[in-house]
C-alpha positions as CSV (number, residue, x, y, z in Angstrom):
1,X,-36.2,15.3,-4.9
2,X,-33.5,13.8,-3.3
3,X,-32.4,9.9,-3.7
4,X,-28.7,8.0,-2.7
5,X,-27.8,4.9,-3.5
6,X,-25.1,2.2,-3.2
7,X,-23.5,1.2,-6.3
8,X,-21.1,-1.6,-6.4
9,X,-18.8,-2.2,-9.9
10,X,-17.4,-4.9,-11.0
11,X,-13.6,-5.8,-10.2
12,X,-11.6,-4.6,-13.3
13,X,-7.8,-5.0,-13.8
14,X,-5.7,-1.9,-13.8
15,X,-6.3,0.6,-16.3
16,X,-9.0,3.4,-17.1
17,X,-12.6,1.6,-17.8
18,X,-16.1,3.6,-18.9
19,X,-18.7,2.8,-16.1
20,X,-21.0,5.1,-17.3
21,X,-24.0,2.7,-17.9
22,X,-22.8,0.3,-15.4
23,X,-23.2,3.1,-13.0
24,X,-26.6,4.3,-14.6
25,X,-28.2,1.3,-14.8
26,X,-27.9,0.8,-10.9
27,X,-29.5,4.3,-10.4
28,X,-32.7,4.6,-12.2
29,X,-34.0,7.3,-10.6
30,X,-32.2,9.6,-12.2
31,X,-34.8,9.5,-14.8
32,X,-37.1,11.0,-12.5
33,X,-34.8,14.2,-12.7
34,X,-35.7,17.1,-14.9
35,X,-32.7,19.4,-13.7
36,X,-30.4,18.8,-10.9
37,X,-27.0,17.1,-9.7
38,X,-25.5,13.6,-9.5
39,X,-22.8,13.4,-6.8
40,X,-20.6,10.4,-7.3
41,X,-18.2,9.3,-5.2
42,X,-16.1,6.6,-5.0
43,X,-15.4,5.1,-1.5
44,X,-11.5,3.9,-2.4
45,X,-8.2,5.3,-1.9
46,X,-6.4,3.1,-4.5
47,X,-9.0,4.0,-7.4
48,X,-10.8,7.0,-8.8
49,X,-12.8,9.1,-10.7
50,X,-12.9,11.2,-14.3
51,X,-15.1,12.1,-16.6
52,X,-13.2,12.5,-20.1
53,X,-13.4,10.5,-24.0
54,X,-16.2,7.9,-24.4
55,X,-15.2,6.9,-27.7
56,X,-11.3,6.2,-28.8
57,X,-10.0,2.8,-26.4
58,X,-6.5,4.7,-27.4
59,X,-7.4,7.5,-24.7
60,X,-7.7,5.4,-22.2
61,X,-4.2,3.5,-22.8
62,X,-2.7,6.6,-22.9
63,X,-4.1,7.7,-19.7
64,X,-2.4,4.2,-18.2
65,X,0.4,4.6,-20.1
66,X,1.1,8.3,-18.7
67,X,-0.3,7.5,-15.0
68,X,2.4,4.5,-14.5
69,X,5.3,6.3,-15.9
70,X,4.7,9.4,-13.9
71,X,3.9,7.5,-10.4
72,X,6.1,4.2,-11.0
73,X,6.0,1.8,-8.8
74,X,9.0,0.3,-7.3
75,X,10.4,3.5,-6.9
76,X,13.2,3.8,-3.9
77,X,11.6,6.6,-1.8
78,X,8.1,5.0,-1.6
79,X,8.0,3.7,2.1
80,X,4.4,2.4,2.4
81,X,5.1,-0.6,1.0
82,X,3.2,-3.4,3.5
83,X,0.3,-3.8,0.6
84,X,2.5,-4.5,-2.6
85,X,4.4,-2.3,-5.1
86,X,0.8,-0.7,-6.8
87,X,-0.4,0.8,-3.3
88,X,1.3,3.7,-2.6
89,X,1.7,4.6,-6.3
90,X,-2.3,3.9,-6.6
91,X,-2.7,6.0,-3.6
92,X,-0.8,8.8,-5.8
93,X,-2.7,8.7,-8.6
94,X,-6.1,8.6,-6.6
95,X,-5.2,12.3,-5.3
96,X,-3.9,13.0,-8.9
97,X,-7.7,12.6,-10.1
98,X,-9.8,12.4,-7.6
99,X,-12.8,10.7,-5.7
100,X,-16.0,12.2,-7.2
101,X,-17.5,14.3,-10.2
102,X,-20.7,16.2,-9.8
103,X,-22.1,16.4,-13.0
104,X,-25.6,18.0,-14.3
105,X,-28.5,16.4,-14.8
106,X,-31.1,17.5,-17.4
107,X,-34.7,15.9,-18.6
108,X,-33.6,12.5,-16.8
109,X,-30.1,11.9,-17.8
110,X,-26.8,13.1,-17.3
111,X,-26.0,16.7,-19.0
112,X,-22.3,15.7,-20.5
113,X,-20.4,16.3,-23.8
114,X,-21.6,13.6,-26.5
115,X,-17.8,12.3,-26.4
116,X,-17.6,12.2,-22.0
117,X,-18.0,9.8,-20.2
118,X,-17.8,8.5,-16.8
119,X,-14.1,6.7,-16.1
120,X,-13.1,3.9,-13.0
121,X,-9.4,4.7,-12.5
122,X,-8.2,1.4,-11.6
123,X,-4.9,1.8,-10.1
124,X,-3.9,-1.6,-8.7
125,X,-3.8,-4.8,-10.6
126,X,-5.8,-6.5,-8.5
127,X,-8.6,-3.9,-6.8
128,X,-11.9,-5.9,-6.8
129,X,-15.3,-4.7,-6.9
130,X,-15.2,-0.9,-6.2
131,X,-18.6,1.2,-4.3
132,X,-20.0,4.6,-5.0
133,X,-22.1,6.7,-3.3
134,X,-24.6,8.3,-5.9
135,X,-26.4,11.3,-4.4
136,X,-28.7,12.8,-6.9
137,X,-31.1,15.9,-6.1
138,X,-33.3,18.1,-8.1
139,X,-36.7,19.1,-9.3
140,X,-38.9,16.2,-10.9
């Protein structure tokens, strides 16, 4: 089986947000799967991708925490500068992490650690609603 579909989130401030069932709910057949692969991937270059803790909030402000002091913005060497001070540091952090996860899929749903979960790495402050590709394939 094969299946792709569009997935559209909704606009969140900056910061790292679990989509996980946002992102699941949009893609139901996935439940068809018995084993196989979900491609997702993320069609920004100011945003991204992780899979990592689904339960402590605190992991997530310490991954903003650590993003924005390692890539600050304002910084005098930064020369793309036409969008605002959080675009070329979002851009920055986009490569750090990355555009897309493939993760496994097993009896219908997706085959991660009980504490992972899927992470939108808001960069900017003001991103809006963010699209993914979701490409799932496998036996049914």
């Amino acid at each position: 089986m094969w299946h792709q579909a569009f997935v559209e989130l909704r606009p969140r401030p900056r910061g790292f947000h679990l989509v996980t069932d946002e992102i699941l709910g949009q893609v139901p057949q996935l439940r068809e799967l018995r084993v196989g692969l979900a491609h997702l991937f993320l069609r920004h270059t100011s945003a991204s991708l992780t899979l990592n803790e689904n339960a402590s909030p605190d992991v997530r402000r310490d991954f903003r925490s650590w993003f924005d002091r390692a890539v600050p913005e304002d910084a005098p060497y930064w020369t793309h500068t036409l969008e605002g001070p959080d675009d070329m540091p979002s851009h920055i952090k986009s490569s750090l992490t990355g555009s897309d996860l493939l993760l496994p899929v097993r009896d219908g749903r997706l085959a991660v650690g009980t504490w992972q979960g899927v992470y939108l790495c808001e960069h900017r402050d003001h991103g809006g609603p963010r699209s993914l590709v979701v490409t799932l394939w496998g036996a049914s």
